[in-house]
TORTI-823532 format. One line per 3 residues: number of its first residue (from 0); for each residue x, y, z of N, C-alpha, C. Coordinates in steps of 0.2 Angstrom, whole numbers, plus 5000, padded with zeros to 4 digits. Example, Ala and Ser with C-alpha at 12.3 -4.5 7.8 and 13.67 -1.06 7.14 Angstrom:
TORTI-823532
0 = 5066/4972/5039/5062/4978/5039/5066/4984/5039  5064/4989/5035/5068/4995/5036/5064/5000/5039 $
***
This chain:
TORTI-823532
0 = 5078/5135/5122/5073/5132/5118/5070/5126/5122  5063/5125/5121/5060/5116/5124/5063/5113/5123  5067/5110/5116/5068/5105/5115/5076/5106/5111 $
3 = 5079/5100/5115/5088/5100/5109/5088/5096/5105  5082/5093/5102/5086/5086/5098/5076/5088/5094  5079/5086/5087/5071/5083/5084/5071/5073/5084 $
6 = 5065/5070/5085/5065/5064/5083/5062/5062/5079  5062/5059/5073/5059/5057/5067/5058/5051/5069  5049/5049/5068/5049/5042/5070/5044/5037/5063 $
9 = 5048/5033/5062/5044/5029/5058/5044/5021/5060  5042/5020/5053/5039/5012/5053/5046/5006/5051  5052/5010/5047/5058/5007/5047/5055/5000/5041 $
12 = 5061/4999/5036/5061/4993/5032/5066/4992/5028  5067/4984/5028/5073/4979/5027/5077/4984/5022  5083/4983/5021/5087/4989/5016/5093/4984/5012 $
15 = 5090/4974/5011/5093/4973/5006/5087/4966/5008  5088/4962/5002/5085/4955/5001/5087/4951/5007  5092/4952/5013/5096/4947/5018/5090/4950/5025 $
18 = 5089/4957/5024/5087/4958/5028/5078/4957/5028  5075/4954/5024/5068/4954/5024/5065/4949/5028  5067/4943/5028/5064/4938/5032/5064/4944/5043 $
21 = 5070/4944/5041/5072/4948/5050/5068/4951/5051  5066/4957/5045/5061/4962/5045/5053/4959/5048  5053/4954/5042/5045/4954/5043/5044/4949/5050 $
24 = 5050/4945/5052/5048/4942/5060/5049/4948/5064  5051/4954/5063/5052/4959/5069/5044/4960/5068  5043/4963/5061/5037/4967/5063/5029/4963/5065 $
27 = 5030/4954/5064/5025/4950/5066/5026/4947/5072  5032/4949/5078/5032/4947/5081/5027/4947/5086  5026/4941/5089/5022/4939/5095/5013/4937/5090 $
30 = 5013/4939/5084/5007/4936/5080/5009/4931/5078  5003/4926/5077/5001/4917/5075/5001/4920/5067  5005/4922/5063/5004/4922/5055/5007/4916/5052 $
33 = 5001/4913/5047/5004/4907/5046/5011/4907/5040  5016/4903/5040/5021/4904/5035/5021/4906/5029  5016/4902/5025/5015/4905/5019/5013/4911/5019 $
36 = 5008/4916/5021/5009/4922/5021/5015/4927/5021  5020/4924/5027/5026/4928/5028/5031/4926/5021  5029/4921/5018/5035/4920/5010/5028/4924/5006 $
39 = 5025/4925/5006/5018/4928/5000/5020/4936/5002  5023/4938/5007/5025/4945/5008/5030/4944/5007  5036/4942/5009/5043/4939/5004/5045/4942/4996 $
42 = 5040/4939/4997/5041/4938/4987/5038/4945/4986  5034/4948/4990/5032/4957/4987/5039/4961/4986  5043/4959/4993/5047/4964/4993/5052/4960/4986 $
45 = 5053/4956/4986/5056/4953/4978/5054/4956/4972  5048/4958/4970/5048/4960/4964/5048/4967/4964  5050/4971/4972/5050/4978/4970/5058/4978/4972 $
48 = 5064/4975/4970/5067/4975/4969/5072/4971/4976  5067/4966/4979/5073/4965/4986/5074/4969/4992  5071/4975/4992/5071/4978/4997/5066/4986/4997 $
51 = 5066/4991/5004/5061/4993/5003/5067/5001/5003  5064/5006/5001/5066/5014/5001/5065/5017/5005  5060/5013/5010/5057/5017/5014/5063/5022/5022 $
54 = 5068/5016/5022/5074/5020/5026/5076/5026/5024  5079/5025/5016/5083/5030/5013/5080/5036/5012  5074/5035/5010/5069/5041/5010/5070/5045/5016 $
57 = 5066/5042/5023/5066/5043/5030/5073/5048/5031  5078/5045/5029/5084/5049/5029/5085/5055/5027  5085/5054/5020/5082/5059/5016/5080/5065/5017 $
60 = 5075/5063/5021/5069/5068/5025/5071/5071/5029  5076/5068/5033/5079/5069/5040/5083/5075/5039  5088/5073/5033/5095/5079/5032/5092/5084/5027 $
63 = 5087/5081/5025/5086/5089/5022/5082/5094/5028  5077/5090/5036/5075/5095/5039/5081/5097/5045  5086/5094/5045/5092/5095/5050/5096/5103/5045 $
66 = 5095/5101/5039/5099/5107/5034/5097/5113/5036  5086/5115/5035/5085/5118/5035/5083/5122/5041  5086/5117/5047/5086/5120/5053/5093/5123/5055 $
69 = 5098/5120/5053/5105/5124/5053/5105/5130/5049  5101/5132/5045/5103/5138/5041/5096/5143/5043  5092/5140/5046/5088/5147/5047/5083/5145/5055 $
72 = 5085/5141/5058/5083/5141/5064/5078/5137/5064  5077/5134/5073/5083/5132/5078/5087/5128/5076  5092/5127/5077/5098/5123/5074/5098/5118/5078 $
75 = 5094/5111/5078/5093/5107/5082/5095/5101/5076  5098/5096/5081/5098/5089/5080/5093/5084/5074  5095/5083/5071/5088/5078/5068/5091/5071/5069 $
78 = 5087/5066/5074/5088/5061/5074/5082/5058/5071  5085/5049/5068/5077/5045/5066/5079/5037/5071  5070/5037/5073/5071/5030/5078/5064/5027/5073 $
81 = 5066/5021/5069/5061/5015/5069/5058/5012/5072  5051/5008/5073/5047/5005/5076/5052/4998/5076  5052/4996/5069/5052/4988/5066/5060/4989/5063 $
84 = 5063/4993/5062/5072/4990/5060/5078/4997/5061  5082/4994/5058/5087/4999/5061/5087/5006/5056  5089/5011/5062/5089/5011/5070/5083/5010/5073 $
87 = 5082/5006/5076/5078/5005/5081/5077/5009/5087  5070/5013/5091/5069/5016/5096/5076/5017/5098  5076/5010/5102/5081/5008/5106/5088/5012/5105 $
90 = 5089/5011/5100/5096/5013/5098/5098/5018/5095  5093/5022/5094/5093/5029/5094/5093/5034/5101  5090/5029/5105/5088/5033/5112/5096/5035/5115 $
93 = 5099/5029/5115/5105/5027/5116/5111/5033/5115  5110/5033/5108/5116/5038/5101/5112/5044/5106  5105/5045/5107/5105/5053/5110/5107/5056/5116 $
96 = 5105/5049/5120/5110/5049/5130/5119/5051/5127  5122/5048/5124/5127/5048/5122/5130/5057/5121  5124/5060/5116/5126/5067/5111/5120/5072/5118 $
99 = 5120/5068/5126/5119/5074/5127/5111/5078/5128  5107/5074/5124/5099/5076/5124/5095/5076/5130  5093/5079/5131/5088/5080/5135/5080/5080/5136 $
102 = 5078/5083/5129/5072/5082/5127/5069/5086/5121  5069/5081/5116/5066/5079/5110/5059/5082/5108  5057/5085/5103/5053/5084/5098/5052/5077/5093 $
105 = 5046/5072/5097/5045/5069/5091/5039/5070/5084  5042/5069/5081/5038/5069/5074/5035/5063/5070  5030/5059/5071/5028/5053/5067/5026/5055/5060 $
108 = 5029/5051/5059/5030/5050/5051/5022/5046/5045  5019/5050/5050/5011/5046/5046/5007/5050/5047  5004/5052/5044/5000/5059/5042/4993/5061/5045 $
111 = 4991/5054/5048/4984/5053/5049/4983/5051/5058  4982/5052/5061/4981/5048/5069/4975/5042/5069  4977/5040/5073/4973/5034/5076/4978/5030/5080 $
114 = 4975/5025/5083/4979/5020/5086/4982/5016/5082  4980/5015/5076/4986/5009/5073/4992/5012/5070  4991/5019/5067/4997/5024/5068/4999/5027/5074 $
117 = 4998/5033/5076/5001/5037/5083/5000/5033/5088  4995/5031/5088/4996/5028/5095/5002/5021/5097  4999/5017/5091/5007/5011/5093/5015/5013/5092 $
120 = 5015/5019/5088/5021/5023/5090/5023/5024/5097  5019/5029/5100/5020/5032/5104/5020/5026/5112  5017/5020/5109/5017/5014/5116/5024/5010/5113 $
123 = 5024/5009/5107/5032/5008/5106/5037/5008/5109  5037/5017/5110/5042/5020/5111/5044/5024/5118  5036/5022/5121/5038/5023/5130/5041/5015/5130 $
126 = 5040/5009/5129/5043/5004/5129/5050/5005/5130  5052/5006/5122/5061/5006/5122/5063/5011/5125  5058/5016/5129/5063/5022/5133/5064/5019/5141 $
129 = 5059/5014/5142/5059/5009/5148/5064/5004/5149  5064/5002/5144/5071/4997/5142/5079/4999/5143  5077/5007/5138/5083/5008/5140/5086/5010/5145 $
132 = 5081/5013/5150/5082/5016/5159/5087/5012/5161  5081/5004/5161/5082/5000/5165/5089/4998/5163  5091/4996/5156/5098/4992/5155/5104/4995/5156 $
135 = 5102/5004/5157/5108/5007/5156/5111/5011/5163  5103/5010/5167/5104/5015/5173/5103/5023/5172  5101/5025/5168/5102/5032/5163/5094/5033/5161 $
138 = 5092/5040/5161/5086/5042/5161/5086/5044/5153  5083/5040/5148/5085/5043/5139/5080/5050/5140  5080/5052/5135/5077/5060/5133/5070/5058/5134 $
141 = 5067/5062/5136/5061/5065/5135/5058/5066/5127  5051/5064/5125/5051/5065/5118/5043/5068/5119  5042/5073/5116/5035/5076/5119/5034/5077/5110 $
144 = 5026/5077/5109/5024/5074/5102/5022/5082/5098  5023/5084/5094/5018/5089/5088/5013/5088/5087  5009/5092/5088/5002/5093/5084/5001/5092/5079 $
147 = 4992/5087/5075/4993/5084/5069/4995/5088/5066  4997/5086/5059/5001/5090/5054/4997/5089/5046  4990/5084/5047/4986/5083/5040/4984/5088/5036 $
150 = 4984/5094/5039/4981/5099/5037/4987/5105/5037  4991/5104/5037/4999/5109/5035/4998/5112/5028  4999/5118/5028/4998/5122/5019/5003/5119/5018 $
153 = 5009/5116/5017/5014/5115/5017/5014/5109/5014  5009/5103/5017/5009/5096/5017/5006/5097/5012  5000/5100/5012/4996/5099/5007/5001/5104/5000 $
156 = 5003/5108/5000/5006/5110/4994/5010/5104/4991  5014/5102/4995/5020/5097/4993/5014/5091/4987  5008/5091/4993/5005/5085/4988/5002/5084/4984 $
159 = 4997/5091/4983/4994/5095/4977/4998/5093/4971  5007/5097/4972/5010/5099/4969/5011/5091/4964  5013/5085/4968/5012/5077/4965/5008/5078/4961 $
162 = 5000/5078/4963/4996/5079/4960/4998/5082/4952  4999/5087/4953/4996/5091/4947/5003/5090/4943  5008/5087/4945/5013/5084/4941/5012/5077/4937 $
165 = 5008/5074/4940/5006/5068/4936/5002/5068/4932  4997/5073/4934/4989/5076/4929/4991/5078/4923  4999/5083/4922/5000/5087/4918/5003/5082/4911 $
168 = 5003/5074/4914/5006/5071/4911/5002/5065/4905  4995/5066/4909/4991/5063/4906/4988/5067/4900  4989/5063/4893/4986/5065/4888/4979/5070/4890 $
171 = 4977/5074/4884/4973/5078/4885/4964/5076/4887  4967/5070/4880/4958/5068/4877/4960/5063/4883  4961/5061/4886/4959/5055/4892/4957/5058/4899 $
174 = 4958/5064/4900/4957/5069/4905/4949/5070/4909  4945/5066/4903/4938/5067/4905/4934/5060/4907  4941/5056/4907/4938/5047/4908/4942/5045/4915 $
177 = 4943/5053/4919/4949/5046/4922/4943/5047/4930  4945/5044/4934/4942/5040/4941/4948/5042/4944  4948/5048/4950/4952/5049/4955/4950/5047/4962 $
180 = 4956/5042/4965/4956/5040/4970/4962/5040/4974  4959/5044/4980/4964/5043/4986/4965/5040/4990  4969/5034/4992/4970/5028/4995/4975/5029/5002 $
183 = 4972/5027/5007/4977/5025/5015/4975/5019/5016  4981/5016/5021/4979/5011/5023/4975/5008/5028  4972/5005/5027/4965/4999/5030/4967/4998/5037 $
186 = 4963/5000/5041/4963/4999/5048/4955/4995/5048  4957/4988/5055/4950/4988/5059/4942/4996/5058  4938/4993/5059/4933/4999/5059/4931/5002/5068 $
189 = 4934/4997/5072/4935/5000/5078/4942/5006/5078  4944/5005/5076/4951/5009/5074/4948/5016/5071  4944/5017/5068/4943/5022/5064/4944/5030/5065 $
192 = 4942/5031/5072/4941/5037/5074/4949/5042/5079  4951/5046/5077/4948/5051/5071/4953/5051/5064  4957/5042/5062/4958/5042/5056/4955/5045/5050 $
195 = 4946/5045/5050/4945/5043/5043/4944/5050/5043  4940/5054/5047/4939/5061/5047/4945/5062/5046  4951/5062/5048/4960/5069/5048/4961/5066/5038 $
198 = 4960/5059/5036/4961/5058/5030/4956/5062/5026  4951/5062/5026/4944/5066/5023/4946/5075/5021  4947/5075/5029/4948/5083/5027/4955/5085/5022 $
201 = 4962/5079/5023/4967/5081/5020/4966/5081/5012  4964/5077/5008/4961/5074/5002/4956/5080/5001  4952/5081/5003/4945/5088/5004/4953/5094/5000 $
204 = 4958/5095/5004/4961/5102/5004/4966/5102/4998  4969/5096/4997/4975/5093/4993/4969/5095/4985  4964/5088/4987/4959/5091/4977/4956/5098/4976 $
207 = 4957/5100/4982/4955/5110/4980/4962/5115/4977  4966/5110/4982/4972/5115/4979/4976/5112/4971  4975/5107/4972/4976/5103/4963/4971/5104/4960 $
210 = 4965/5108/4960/4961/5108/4955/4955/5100/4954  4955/5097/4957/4952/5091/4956/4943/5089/4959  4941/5090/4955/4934/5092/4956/4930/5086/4958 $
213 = 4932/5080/4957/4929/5074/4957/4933/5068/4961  4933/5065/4969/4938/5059/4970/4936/5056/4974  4937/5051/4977/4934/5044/4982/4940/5044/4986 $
216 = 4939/5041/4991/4942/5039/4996/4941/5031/4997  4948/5026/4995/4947/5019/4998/4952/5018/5002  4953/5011/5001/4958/5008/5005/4962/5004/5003 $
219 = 4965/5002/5007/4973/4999/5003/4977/4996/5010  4982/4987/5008/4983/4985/5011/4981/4981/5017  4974/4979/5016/4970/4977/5022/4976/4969/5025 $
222 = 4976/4969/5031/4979/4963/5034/4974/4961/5039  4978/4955/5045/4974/4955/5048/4968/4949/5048  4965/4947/5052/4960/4942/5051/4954/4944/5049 $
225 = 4952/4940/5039/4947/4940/5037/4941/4942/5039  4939/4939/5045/4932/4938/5047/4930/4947/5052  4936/4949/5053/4935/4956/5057/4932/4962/5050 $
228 = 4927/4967/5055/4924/4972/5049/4934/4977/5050  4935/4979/5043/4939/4984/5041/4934/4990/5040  4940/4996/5036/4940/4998/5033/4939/4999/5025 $
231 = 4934/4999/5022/4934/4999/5015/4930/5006/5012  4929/5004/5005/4930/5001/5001/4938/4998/5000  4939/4992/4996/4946/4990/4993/4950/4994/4987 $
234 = 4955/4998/4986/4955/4999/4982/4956/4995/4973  4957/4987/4974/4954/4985/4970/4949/4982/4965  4944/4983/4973/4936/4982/4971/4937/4987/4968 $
237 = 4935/4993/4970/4933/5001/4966/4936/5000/4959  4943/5000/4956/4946/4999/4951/4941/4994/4946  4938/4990/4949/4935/4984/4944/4930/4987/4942 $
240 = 4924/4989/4949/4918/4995/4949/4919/5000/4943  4925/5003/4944/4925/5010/4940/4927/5006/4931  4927/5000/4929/4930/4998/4922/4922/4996/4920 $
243 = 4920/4992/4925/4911/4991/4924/4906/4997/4920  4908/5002/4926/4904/5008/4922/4905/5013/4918  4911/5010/4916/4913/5014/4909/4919/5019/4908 $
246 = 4924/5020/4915/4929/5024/4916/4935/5021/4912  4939/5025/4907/4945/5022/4904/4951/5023/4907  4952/5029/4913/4959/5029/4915/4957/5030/4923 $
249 = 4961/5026/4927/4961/5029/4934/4968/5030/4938  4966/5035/4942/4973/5039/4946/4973/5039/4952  4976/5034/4956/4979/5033/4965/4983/5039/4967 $
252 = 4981/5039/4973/4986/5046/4976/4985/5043/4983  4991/5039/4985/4993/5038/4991/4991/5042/4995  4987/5047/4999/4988/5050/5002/4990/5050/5009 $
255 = 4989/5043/5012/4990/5042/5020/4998/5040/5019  5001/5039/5016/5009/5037/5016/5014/5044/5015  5017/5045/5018/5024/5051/5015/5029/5050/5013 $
258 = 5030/5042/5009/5037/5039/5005/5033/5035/5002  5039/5030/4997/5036/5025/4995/5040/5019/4999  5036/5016/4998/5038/5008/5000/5034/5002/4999 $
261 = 5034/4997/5002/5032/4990/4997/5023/4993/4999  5021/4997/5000/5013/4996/5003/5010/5000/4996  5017/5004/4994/5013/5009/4986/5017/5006/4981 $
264 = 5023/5002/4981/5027/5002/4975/5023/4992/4974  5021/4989/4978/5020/4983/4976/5011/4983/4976  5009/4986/4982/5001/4984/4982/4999/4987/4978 $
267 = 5000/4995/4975/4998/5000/4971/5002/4998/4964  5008/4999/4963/5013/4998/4956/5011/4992/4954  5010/4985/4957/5008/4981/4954/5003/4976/4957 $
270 = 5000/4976/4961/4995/4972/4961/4988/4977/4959  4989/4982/4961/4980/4985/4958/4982/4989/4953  4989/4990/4947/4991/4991/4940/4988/4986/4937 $
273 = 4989/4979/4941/4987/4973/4936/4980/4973/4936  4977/4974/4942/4969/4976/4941/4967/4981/4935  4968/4986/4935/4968/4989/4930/4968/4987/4925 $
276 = 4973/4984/4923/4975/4984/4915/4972/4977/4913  4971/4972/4919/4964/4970/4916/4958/4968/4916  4956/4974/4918/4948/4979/4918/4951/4983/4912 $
279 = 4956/4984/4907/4954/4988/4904/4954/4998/4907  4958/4997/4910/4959/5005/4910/4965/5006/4911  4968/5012/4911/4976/5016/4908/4977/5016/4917 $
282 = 4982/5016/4921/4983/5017/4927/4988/5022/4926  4989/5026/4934/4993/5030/4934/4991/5031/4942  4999/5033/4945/5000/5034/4951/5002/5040/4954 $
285 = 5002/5042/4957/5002/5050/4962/5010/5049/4966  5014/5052/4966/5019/5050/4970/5018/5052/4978  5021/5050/4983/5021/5051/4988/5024/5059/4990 $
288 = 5023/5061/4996/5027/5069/4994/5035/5067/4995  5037/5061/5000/5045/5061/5000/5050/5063/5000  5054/5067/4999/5056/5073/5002/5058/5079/4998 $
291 = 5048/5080/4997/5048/5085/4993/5051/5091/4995  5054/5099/4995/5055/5103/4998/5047/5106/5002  5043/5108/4999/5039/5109/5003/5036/5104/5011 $
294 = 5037/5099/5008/5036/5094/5014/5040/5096/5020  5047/5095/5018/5054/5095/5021/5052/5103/5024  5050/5109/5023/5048/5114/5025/5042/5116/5029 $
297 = 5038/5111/5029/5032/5110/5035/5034/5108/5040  5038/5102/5038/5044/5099/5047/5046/5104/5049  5051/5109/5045/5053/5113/5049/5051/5117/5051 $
300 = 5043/5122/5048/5038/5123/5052/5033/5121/5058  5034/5113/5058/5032/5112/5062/5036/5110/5070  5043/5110/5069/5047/5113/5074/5050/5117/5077 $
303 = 5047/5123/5071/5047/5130/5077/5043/5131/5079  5036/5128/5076/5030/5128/5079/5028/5126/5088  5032/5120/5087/5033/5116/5094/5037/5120/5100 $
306 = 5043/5125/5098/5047/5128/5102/5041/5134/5107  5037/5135/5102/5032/5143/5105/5026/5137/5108  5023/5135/5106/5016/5130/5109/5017/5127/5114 $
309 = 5012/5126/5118/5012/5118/5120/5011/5112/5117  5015/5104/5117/5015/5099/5113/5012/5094/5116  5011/5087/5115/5010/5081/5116/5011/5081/5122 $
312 = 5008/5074/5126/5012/5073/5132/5018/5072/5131  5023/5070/5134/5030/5069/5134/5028/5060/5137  5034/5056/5133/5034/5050/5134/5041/5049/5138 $
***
């Protein structure tokens, strides 16, 4: 086979109240952000309970795609390396020199490309493979990347399927008031290419397959210096827009995230619920796929996909 090992890569987050402060200095390290901001994100991860799921999920996802590699082929390795917490790059590269790897499938954990996702992964993670060379004398694995995966029947089933789980929940008579919106996160507008198109066609495929004949596309999360053009609309602004003209229910569907964490469960669950409700409309949320089986099912297709193909470059 190409590859002995899969590597699952994500963005990694604190996994108790002790660990937030650490977190949020790893992931702002080397930025001027002033203090108050860094307790003003503090205190998010506080009211979603002190910490973030976004590990446990990542995990989640990992053993249920290791499972269904051991039972129906290639039976490959599933590791995970974070950017921002543990395991860190670094210390995953380590555990796989150890078990033997030679060279990896990685699989990024972000549904959309652009430089503020795949790309600063993948400059991340020739970093920590550089580090590691250098501190150990030992050449770590090779990690050669997947092709996008936005457009997977898989993905898009696993997300439909959210969809049409939440839909089925909403009373009847509100069904013709409600405002659907697909929300990813806010990137620079020099960033945008080919983010906003891989997010457009996903959403395009997902409301076909859920039946959803009417949705927008905004934005969520915006950081970053003020005075720089983003990414918009805000999701919100829109939320306030859609209570003006008359909408009584609106419905977020995460679509650039594939777990929850404090970016859906604080910015979505409660700061643009509280918009909502006071503007006046019923909110509701779309779940992330997480590790839906179908989801868990496109990973796995998408590394036996990798074994016949040509992949990414190799970092």
């Amino acid at each position: 086979m190409k590859h002995d090992a899969v590597l699952l890569i994500g963005f990694g987050g604190p996994n108790s109240a002790e660990e937030v402060r650490p977190f949020l200095a790893q992931v702002l390290r080397g930025r001027a952000v002033p203090a108050g901001r860094i307790e003003e994100v503090a205190h998010h991860y506080e009211k979603i309970g002190g910490k973030s799921p976004y590990n446990e999920l990542t995990f989640r996802q990992a053993r249920g795609l290791e499972k269904i590699l051991k039972r129906e082929g290639p039976p490959l390795p599933v590791y995970v390396g974070m950017k921002n917490w543990n395991p860190f790059f670094s210390e995953t590269l380590e555990q796989m020199i150890r078990d033997g790897v030679k060279q990896a499938l990685g699989i990024i954990l972000a549904p959309h490309q652009g430089e503020a996702s795949w790309g600063r992964y993948q400059m991340a993670l020739r970093d920590a493979r550089a580090e590691v060379s250098c501190r150990l004398g030992v050449e770590p694995p090779l990690v050669d990347y997947c092709e996008p995966w936005h457009l997977h029947p898989l993905f898009v089933e696993a997300a439909a399927d959210k969809c049409r789980c939440k839909m089925d929940k909403i009373i009847f008579a509100r069904k013709d008031a409600i405002k659907f919106f697909f929300t990813a996160h806010s990137v620079p507008t020099s960033l945008a290419h080919p983010y906003v198109d891989q997010i457009l066609e996903t959403c395009q495929a997902v409301a076909e397959e859920a039946g959803i004949l009417k949705w927008e596309l905004v934005y969520q999360s915006r950081s970053g210096n003020p005075l720089d053009p983003w990414l918009e609309p805000d999701v919100c602004q829109v939320i306030r827009r859609a209570a003006q003209t008359g909408w009584k229910n609106v419905v977020l569907n995460p679509i650039g995230f594939v777990c929850d964490h404090v970016e859906v469960l604080y910015d979505l669950d409660l700061e643009a619920r509280q918009v909502a409700e006071e503007s006046g409309l019923a909110y509701y949320r779309i779940c992330t796929v997480n590790d839906h089986p179908s989801f868990i099912r496109m990973l796995a297709d998408v590394v036996r996909h990798s074994q016949r193909e040509p992949v990414g470059a190799a970092s």
